[in-house]
C-alpha positions as CSV (number, residue, x, y, z in Angstrom):
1,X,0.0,0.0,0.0
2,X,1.4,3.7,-0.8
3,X,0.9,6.2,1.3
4,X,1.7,10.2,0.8
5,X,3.8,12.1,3.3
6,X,2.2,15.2,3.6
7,X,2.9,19.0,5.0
8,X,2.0,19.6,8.3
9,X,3.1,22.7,10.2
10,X,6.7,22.4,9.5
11,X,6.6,19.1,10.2
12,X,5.2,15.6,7.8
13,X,2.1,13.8,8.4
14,X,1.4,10.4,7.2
15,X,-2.4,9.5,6.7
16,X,-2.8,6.1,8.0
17,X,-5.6,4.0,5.9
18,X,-9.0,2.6,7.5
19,X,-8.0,-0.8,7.2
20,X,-5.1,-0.7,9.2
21,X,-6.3,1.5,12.0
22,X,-9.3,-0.7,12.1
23,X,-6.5,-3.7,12.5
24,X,-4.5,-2.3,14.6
25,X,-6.8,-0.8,17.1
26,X,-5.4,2.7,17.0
27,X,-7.8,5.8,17.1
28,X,-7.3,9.3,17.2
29,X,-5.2,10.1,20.3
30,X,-3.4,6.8,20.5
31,X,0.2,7.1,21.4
32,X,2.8,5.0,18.9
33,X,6.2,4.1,19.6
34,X,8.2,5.5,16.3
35,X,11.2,4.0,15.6
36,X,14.2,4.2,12.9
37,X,16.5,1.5,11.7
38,X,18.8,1.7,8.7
39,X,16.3,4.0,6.4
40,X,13.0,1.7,8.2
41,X,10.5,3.5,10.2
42,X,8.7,1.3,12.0
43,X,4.9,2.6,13.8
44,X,3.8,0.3,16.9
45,X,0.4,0.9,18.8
46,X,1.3,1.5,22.4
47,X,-0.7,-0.2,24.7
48,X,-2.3,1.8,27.4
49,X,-2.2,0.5,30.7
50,X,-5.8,0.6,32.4
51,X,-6.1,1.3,36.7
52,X,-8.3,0.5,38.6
53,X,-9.2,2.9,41.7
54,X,-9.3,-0.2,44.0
55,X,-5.6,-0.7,42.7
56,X,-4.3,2.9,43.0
57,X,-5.8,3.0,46.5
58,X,-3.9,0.5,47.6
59,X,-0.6,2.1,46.7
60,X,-1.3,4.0,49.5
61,X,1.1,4.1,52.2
62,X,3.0,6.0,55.4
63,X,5.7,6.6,52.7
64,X,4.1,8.6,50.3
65,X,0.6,9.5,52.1
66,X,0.7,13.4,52.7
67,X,-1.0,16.1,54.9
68,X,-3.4,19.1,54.6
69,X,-1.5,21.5,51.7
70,X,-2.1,25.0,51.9
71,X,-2.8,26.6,48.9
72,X,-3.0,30.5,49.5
73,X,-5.9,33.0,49.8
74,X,-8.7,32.3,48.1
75,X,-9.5,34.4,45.0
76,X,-13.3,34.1,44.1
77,X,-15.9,32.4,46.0
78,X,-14.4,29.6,48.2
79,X,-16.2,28.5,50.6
80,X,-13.5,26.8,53.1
């Protein structure tokens, strides 16, 4: 399949075809390792890890579990 490298900005963009963003599971937004090996680039879909609040919590320690933080005078309509 040929693709055309286009102008964007002052950099390129490459339009990637339906078919293989359908395949590949990639959708706007979607983060891609790029990487370049004797004249090759190569595109791979980054997966994205998922958490899970139950998870997160439980990272929770004496270590890295923090007081009250001040954050200055209030500027509108706090109510605190």
């Amino acid at each position: 399949m040929i693709a055309v490298v286009n102008k964007w900005g002052n950099s390129l963009g490459l339009r990637i075809p339906k078919m293989m963003v359908e395949e590949s599971g990639i959708s706007e937004g979607s983060e891609l390792d790029v990487s370049f090996n004797k004249g090759v680039i190569t595109l791979k879909p980054r997966k994205r890890k998922k958490y899970e609040l139950k998870t997160l919590l439980e990272g929770i320690n004496e270590n890295n579990l923090h007081g009250e933080m001040l954050t200055g005078d209030s500027v509108g309509n706090e109510i605190w």
